[in-house]
DSSP file (Angstrom, degrees, kcal/mol; ACC not computed):
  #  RESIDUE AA STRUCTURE BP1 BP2  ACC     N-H-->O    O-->H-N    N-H-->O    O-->H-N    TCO  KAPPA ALPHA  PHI   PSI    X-CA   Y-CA   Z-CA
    1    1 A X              0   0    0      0, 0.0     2,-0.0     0, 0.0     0, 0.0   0.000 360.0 360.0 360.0 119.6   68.0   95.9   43.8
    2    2 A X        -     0   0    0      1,-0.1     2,-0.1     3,-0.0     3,-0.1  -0.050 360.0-108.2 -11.9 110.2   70.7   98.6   43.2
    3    3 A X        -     0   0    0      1,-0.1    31,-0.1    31,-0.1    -1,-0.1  -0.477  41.1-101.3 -56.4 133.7   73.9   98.1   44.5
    4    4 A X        -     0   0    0     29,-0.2    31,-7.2    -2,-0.1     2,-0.4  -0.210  32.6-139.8 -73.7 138.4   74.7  100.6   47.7
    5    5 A X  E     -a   35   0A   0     29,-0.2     2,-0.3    -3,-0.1    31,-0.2  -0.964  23.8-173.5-102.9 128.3   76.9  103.6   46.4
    6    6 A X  E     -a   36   0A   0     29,-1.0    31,-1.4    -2,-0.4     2,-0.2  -0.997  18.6-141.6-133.0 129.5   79.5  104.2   49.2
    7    7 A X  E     -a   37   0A   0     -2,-0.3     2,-0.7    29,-0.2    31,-0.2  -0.376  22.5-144.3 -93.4 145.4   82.2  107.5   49.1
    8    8 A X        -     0   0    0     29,-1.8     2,-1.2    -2,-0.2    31,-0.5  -0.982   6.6-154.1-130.5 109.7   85.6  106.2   50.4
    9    9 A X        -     0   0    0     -2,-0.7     2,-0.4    29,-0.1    29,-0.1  -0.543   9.4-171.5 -75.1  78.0   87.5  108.7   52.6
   10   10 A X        -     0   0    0     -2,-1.2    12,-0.1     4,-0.1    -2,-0.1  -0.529  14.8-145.8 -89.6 132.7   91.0  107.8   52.3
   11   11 A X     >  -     0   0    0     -2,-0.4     4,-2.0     1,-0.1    33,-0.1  -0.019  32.1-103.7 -82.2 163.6   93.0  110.2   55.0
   12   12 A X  H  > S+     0   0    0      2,-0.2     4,-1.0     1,-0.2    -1,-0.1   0.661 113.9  72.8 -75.4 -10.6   96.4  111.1   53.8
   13   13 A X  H  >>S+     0   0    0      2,-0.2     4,-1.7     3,-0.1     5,-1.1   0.913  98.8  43.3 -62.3 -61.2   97.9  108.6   56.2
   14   14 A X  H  >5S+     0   0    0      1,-0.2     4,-0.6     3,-0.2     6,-0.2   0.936 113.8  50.2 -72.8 -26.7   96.9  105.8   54.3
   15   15 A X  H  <5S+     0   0    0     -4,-2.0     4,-0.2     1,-0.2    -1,-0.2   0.811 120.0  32.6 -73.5 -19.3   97.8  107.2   50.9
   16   16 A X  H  <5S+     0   0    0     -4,-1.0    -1,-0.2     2,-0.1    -2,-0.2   0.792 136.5  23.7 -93.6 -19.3  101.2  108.3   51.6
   17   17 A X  H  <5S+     0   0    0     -4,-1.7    -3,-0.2     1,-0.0     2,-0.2   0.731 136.5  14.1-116.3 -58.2  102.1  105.3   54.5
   18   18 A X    ><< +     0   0    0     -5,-1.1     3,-0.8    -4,-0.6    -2,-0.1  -0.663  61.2 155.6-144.0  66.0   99.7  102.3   53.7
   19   19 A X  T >> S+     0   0    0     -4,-0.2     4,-1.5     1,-0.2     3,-0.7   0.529  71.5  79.0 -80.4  23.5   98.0  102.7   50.2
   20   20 A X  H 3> S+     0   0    0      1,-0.3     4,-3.8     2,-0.2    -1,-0.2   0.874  89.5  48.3 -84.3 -38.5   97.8   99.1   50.4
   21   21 A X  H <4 S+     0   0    0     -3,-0.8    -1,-0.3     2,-0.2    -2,-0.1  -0.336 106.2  53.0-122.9  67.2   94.9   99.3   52.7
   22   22 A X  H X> S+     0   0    0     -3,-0.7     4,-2.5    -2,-0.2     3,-0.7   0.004 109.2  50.0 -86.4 -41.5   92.8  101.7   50.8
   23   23 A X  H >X S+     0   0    0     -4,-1.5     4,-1.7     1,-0.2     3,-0.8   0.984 114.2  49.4 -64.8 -56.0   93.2   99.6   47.9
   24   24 A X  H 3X S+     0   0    0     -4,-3.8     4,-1.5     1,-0.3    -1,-0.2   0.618 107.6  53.6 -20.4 -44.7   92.0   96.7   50.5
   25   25 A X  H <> S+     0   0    0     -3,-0.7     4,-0.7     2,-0.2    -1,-0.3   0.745 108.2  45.0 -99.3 -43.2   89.3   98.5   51.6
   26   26 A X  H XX S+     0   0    0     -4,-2.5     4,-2.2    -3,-0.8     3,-0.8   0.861 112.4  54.7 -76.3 -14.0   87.7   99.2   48.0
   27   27 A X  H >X S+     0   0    0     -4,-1.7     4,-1.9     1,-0.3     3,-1.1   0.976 112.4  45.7 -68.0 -69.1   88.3   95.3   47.0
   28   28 A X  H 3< S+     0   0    0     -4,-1.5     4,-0.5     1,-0.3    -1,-0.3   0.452 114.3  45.1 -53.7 -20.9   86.3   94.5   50.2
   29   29 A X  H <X>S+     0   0    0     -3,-0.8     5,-2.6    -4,-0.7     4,-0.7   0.882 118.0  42.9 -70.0 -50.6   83.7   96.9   49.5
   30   30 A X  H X<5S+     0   0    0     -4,-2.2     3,-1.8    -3,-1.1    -2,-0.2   0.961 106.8  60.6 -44.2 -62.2   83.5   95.9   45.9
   31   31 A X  T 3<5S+     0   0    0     -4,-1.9    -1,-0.2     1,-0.2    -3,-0.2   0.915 106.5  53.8 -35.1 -50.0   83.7   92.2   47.1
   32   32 A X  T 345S-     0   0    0     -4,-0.5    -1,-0.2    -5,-0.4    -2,-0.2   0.773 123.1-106.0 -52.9 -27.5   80.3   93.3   49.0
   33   33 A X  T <<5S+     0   0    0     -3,-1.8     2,-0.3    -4,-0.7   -29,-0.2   0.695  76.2 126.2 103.5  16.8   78.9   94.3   46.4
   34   34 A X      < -     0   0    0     -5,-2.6     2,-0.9   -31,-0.1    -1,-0.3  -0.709  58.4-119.5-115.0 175.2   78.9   98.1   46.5
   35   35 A X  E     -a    5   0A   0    -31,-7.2   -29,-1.0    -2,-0.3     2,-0.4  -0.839  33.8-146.6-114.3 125.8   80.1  100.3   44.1
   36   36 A X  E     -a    6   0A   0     -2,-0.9     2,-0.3   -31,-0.2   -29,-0.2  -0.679  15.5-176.3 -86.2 127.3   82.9  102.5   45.5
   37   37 A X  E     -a    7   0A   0    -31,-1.4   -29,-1.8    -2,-0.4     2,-0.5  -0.922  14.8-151.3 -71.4 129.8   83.9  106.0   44.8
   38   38 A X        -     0   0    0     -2,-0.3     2,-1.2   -31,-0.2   -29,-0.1  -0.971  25.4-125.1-113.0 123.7   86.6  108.2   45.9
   39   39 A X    >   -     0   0    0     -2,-0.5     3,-6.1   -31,-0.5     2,-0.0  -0.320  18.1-154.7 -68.3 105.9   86.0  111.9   46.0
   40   40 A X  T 3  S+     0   0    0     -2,-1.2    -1,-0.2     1,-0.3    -2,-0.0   0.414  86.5  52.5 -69.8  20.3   88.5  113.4   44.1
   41   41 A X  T 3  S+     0   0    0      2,-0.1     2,-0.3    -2,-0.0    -1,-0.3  -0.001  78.1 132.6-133.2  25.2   88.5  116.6   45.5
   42   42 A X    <   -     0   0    0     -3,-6.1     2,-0.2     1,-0.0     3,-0.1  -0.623  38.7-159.9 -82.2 160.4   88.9  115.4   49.0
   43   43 A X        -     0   0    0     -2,-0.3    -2,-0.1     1,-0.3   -31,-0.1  -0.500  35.2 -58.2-104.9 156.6   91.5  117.0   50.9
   44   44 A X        -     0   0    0     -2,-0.2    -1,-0.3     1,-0.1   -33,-0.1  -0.156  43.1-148.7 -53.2 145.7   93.7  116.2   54.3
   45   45 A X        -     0   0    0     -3,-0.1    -1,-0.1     0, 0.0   -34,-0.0   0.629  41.9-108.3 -96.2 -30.5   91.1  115.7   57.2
   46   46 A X  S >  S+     0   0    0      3,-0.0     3,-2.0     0, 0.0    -2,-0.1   0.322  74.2 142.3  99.8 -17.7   93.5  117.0   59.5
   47   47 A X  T 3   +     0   0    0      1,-0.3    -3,-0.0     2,-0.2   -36,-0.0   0.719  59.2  58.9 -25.1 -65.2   94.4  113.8   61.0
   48   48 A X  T 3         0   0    0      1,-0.2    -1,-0.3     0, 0.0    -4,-0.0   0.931 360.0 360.0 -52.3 -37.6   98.3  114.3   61.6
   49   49 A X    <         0   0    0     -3,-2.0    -1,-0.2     0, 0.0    -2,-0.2   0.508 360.0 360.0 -81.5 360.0   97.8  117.2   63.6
């Protein structure tokens, strides 16, 4: 069986504040056993405002 592919949104909160837990977040995915991707042409969610 295929490992699940799972897209990681990381907000601009955690990358500028806490990239510690995006990096957390793919170990733990990895650790699961999926294989993680970040879309590199995501953009701010909007989230601060």
């Amino acid at each position: 069986m295929a490992s699940p592919r799972v897209a990681l949104f990381v907000t601009c909160l955690v990358d500028i504040h806490r990239p510690a837990v995006g990096f957390a977040a793919i170990r733990l995915l990895e650790e699961a056993g999926c294989r993680v991707e970040v879309p590199p042409a995501q953009t701010c969610c909007g989230q601060p405002a």
